[in-house]
N, C-alpha and C positions, 0 to 999 in steps of 0.2 A: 695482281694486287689484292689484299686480302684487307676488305672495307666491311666495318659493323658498326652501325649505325646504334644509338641505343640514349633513350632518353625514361629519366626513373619518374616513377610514379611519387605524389605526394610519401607515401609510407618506405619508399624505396632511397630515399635519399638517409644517410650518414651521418652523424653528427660526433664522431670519435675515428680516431686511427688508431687501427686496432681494434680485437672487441668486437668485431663484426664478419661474418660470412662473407666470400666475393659474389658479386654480382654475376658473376662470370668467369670463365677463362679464356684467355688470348696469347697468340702464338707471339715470340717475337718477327717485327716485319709487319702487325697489321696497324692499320689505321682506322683510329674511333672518331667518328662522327658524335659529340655529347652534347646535349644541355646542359648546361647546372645553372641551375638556382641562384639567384640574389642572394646578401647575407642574412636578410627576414626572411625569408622562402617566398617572397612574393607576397609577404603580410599590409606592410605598407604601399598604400597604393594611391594615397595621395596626401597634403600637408597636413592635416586633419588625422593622420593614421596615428600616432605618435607608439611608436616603438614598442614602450612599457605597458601598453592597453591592448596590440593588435600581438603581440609577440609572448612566446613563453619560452621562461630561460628553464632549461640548457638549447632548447630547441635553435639556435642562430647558427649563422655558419654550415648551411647545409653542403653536402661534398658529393657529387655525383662517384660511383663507387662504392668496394672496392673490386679492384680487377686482379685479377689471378695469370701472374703469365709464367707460363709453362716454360720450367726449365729456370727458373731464378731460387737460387738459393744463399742465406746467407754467407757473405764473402763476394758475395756478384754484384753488379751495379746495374741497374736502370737505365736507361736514357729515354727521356717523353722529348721529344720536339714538337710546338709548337705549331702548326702547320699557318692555323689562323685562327684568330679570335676574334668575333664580329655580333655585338649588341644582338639581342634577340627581341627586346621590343626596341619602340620609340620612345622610352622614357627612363630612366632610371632615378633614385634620392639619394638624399645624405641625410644628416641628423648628426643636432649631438646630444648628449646623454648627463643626467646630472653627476654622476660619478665614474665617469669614463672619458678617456681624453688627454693629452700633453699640460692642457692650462689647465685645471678643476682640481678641487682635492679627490684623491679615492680611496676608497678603505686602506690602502697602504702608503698612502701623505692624505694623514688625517690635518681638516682646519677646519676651523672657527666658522669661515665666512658658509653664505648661501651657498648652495650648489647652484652650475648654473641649469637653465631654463633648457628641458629638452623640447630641442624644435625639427622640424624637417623642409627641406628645401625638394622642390620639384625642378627634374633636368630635362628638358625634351633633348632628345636625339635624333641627329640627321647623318644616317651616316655614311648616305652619295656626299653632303657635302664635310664630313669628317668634321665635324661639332657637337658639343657638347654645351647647351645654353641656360648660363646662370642667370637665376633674377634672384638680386636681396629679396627679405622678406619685408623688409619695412621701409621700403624706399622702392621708387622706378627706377635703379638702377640695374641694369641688364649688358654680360658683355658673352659674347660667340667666344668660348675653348674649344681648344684642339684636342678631338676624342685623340687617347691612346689606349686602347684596350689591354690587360693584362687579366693574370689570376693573382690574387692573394695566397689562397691556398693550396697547395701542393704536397705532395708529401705521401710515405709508404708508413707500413705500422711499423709499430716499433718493435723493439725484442722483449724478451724475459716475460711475453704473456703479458706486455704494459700494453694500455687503453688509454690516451691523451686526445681530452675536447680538442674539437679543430681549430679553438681560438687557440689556442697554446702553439707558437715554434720554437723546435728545440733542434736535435743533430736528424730527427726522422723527416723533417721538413716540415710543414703544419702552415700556421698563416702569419707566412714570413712578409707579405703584405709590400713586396717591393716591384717598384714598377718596371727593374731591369725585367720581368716575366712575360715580356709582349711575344707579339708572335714571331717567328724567325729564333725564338731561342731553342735552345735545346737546356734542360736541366738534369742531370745525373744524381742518382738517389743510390744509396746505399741499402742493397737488402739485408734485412734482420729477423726474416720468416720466408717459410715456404711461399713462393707464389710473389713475394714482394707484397701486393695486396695495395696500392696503389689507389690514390685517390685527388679528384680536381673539383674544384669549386669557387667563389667568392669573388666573381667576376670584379671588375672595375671600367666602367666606361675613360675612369682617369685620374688620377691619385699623385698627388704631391708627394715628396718624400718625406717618411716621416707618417705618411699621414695624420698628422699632428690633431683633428679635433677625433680624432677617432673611428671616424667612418669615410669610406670615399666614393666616388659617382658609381654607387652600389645595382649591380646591371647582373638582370641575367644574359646568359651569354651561349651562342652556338661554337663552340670549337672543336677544333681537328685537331688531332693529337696521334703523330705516328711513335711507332714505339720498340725499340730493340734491348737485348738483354748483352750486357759485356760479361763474359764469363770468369770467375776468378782474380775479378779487379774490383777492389775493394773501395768505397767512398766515405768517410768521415761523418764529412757536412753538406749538406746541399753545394753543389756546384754549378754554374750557369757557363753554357757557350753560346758566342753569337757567330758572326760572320769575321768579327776585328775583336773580339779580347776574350778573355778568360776572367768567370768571377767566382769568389767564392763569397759563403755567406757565415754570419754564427749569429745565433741566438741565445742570450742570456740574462740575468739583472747582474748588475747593473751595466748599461748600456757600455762602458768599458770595459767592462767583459766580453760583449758583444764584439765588441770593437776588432779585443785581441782574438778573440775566436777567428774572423774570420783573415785578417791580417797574417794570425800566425799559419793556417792553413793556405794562400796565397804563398806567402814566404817559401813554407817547405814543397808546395807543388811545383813553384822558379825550381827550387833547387831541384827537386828528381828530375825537369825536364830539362834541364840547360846544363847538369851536371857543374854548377857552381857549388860554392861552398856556402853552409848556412848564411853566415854573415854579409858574403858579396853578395846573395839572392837577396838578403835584408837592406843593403845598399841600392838597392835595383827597384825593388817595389815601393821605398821610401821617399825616392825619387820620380817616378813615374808613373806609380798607382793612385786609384782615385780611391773613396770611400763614401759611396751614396748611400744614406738611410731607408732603411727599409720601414719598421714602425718602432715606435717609441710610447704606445700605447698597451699593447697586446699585455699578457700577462705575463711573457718572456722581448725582449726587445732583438729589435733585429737588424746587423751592419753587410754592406757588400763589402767587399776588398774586390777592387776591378784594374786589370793590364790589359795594354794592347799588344794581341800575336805579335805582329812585329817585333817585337823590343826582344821577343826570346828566339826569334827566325821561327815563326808561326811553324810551332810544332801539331806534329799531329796526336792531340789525346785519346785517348780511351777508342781506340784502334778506327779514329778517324769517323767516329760514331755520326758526328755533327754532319760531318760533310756527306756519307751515306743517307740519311733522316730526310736533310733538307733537300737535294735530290728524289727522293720518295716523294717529300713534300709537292716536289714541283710540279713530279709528273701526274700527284694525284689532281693537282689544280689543272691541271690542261687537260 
């Protein structure tokens, strides 16, 4: 088992996909032991910190990365699984921001009224007993959440020599910001340069969907991430596998766009693997697909389209990547 360990220095962390040299190169088959960064870098550190004082933009969203794995070229696919993703302090924030956010105006739904009040919320984290503990800011009220760790950010560079901030999701992955991304997934990325060039970040100790005020229980985070290369199988849009469904994702404005991005992609992968015809594969996922929100904030928005194996006789995708990973996964946990 071929294990590297590798945590970036302040100056070593990413802030684009794309546009940037790898950190490294890795074989398919090994597994990275990472840090990455919170979405301030670790600027905010207590309620007092406020965002727009301790923070300088474009600097947010830091992405541990990029990785260079040998032997991915485009037309090839990715597969990161997940192994575990486990808070790296005891505390993580939120915030919201006066022009950032589901309910606020922002430069593009201009209004009248005030912005609102950027404030920030303090979470401690227990995470023997897997909590995640809110207190308002202007009241004693206080209730125990259920950590669920995931990444926001994800994603390889893109093609044509494009460089895309890590706030932006688009078809390269980026910060599609949904909490299907916990651990036990596996996500398949489409190469569109040498090396893939691959990049993780934007931890969340636990995120609504949506993340609707625009930031979520923002954590940095230790994760294991095993990592194999499909050769000559080509991916679109981000794709997600678990143990029981198949998801895919789109990213675009307006959020019905999003919608059908990742719906119509869903649709046509029923159809390659059931050998149904478009329309009964569209009768199929209309009926028994779900469609959790990923964010509705970002500068591109972001939808899953999600099925359970079952419904299609749990096929095996992308030469059964999932099922090899998490196996990897297992044995590197024992």
């Amino acid at each position: 088992m071929n294990v590297i360990s590798y945590r970036p220095s302040p100056e070593e962390y990413s802030y684009t996909f794309g546009g940037r040299p790898a950190v490294g190169k890795i074989r398919p088959g090994t597994i990275l032991e990472l840090f990455t960064e919170d979405c301030f870098a670790g600027r905010v550190r207590s309620v007092e910190d406020l965002p727009s004082r301790v923070c300088e933009f474009p600097y947010l969203n830091p992405v541990t990365g990029p990785f260079h794995v040998e032997g991915a070229e485009p037309g090839d696919t990715l597969a990161l699984h997940f192994v575990s993703i486990t808070p790296a302090r005891d505390w993580a924030v939120s915030s919201t921001f006066p022009h950032f956010g589901a309910l606020t105006g922002t430069h593009t739904t201009a209004m009248l009224q005030p912005p609102l009040e950027e404030r920030v919320w303090w979470y401690d984290l227990d995470v023997a007993k897997g909590v995640a503990v809110y207190r308002a800011r202007n009241s004693d009220f206080r209730v125990e959440l259920p950590l669920d760790p995931m990444h926001g950010t994800v994603g390889v560079a893109p093609g044509a020599n494009e460089s895309r901030m890590t706030i932006v999701p688009d078809a390269h992955g980026g910060n599609m910001d949904t909490p299907e991304l916990r651990a036990g997934v596996t996500v398949y990325l489409g190469v569109n340069v040498e090396g893939g060039l691959f990049s993780i970040g934007d931890g969340h100790g636990l995120q609504g969907h949506g993340e609707v005020c625009g930031t979520a229980v923002e954590a940095a985070m230790n994760t294991v991430v095993a990592v194999e290369l499909i050769k000559g199988v080509a991916t679109p849009w981000p794709r997600l596998e678990d143990d029981l469904h198949l998801m895919t994702t789109g990213s675009a404005r307006p959020l019905e766009d999003a919608y059908r991005i990742s719906q119509h992609d869903l649709v046509t992968w029923t159809s390659s693997l059931t050998g149904l015809d478009t329309l009964d594969a569209y009768q199929l996922v209309s009926q028994a697909g779900q469609a959790p929100v990923g964010n509705v904030c970002d500068a591109n928005y972001t939808m899953v389209a999600k099925l359970p194996k079952t419904y299609l006789g749990t096929p095996a995708v992308y030469e059964s990547a999932h099922t090899r990973l998490r196996a990897l996964g297992a044995q590197y946990l024992s």
